[in-house]
Structure formats: structure tokens, C-alpha cells
N, C-alpha and C positions, 0 to 999 in steps of 0.2 A: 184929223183926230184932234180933238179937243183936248185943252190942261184937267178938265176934269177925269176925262176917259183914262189919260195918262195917271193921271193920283190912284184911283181909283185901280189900275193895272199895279205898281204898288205898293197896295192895300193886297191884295190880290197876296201875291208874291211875299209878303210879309207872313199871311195868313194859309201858308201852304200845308203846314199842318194840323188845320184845325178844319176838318174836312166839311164840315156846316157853311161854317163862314167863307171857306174858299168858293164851295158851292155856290152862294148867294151872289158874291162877289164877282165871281165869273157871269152867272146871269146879267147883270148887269153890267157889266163889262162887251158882253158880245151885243144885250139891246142897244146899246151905245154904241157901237159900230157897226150897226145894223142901219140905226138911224143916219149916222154920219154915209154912207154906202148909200143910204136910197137918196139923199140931199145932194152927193155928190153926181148919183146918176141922173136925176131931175136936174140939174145945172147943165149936165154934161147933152141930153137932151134937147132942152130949150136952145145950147149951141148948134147943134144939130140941125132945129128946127129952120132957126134964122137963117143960116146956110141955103135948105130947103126950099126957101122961097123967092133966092137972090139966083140971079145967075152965075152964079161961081160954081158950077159942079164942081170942081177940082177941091174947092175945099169943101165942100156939103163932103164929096166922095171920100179927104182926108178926117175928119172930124167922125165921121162914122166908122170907118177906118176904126179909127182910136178907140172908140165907145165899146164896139162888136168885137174886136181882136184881143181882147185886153186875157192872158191865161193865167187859169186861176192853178195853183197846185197847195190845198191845203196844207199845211204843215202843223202836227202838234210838236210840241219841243219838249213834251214829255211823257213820260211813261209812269207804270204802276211799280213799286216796290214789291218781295212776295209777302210782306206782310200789309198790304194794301193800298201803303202811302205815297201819292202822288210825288216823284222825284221832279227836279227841276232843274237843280245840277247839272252841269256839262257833266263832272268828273264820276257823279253819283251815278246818272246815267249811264255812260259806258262803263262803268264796274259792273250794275245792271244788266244789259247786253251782255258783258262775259260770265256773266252769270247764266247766262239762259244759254249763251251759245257752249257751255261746259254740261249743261243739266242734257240739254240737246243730243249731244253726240256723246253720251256718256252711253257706253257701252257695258251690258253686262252681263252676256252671253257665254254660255261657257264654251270649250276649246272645243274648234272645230275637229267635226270628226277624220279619221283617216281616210287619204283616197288611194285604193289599193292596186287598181289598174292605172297606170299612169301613159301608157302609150295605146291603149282603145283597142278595141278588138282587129284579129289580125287581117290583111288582105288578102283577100280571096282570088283564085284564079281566074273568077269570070273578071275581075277588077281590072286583070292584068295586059 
């Protein structure tokens, strides 16, 4: 990642509630890590390549390794407010979360009704 990507990350974060501008900024921010991503896979590559045509399987086979195995698990770090606004807050966040996991299981059904057999119908002599 580059000093620019990082300023520009931020700018970002500075600009969380001005939903325009985070917008714009985000875009730019992910083409900038897009680019940095495909520059790093082109390097990583051309590693590869060299490998490739040397007799070293062992490293062509660890070098590839590295490239092919690498797992991704996206993560966003944040969520929507209900009034629309992108939270970013650790703390804001999980007040958020208990907020939904209270709207969730918020119950509000009225009293169950009575159950008036409570031992089931009786047994029969063929049962016995």
C-alpha cells in the first residue's frame, strides 16, 4: 500500500459522515488497492515465472504455493446506522448490533393459550 492510499484511507474516515464524499473517497480508495493487488500479483508472477524455467521445482512448486493459496475472507468493519449512517466505531458498532439483536427477539405475542389435557389421551387395552 502506498502513503497516498493510506492519506486518502484518512480522508475517508474523517469524511464518514458526509455520505457524497465518503462515497467518492471509498472509490478511490478500493481503485488504489486494486491497482496495488494486480502490481503485486504481476511481481508475484513473473516470480513464479523464473522459478518455471529453472530446475528448482521445489521452489517454482513453493512460490506458486504462495501465489494460489493465499485466502481471502472479506471483512467490512462496518455497518449501517437505522437512521442510514455508516458507523465505523468499534463502540458505535456494537451498541448497533445490540440494537438489532433486541429489535430481533423482541417478542410480542400475547399469552399463550391454555393447554387443558396435559397427560394425552388414555391407554387403551389393545396398548396393553
Amino acid at each position: 500500500m502506498t502513503t497516498e492510499t493510506l492519506q486518502l484511507m484518512d480522508e475517508r474516515r474523517k469524511n464518514e459522515n458526509n455520505p457524497g464524499k465518503y462515497k467518492e473517497l471509498n472509490r478511490k480508495v478500493k481503485d488504489l488497492c486494486n491497482e496495488a493487488k494486480d502490481l503485486w500479483t504481476t511481481r508475484e508472477c513473473n516470480g513464479v515465472q523464473v522459478y518455471s524455467n529453472s530446475s528448482k521445482s521445489k521452489y517454482f512448486h513453493d512460490q506458486t504455493k504462495d501465489v494460489v493459496s493465499r485466502k481471502r475472507s472479506p471483512k467490512s468493519g462496518c455497518i449501517k446506522s437505522r437512521s442510514g449512517q455508516i458507523l465505523m466505531d468499534i463502540a458505535d458498532i456494537l451498541r448497533r448490533w445490540s440494537q438489532y439483536v433486541e429489535e430481533l427477539f423482541d417478542d410480542v405475542r400475547g399469552p399463550r393459550p391454555p393447554i387443558w389435557n396435559h397427560e394425552g389421551p388414555p391407554i387403551m387395552e389393545e396398548e396393553v
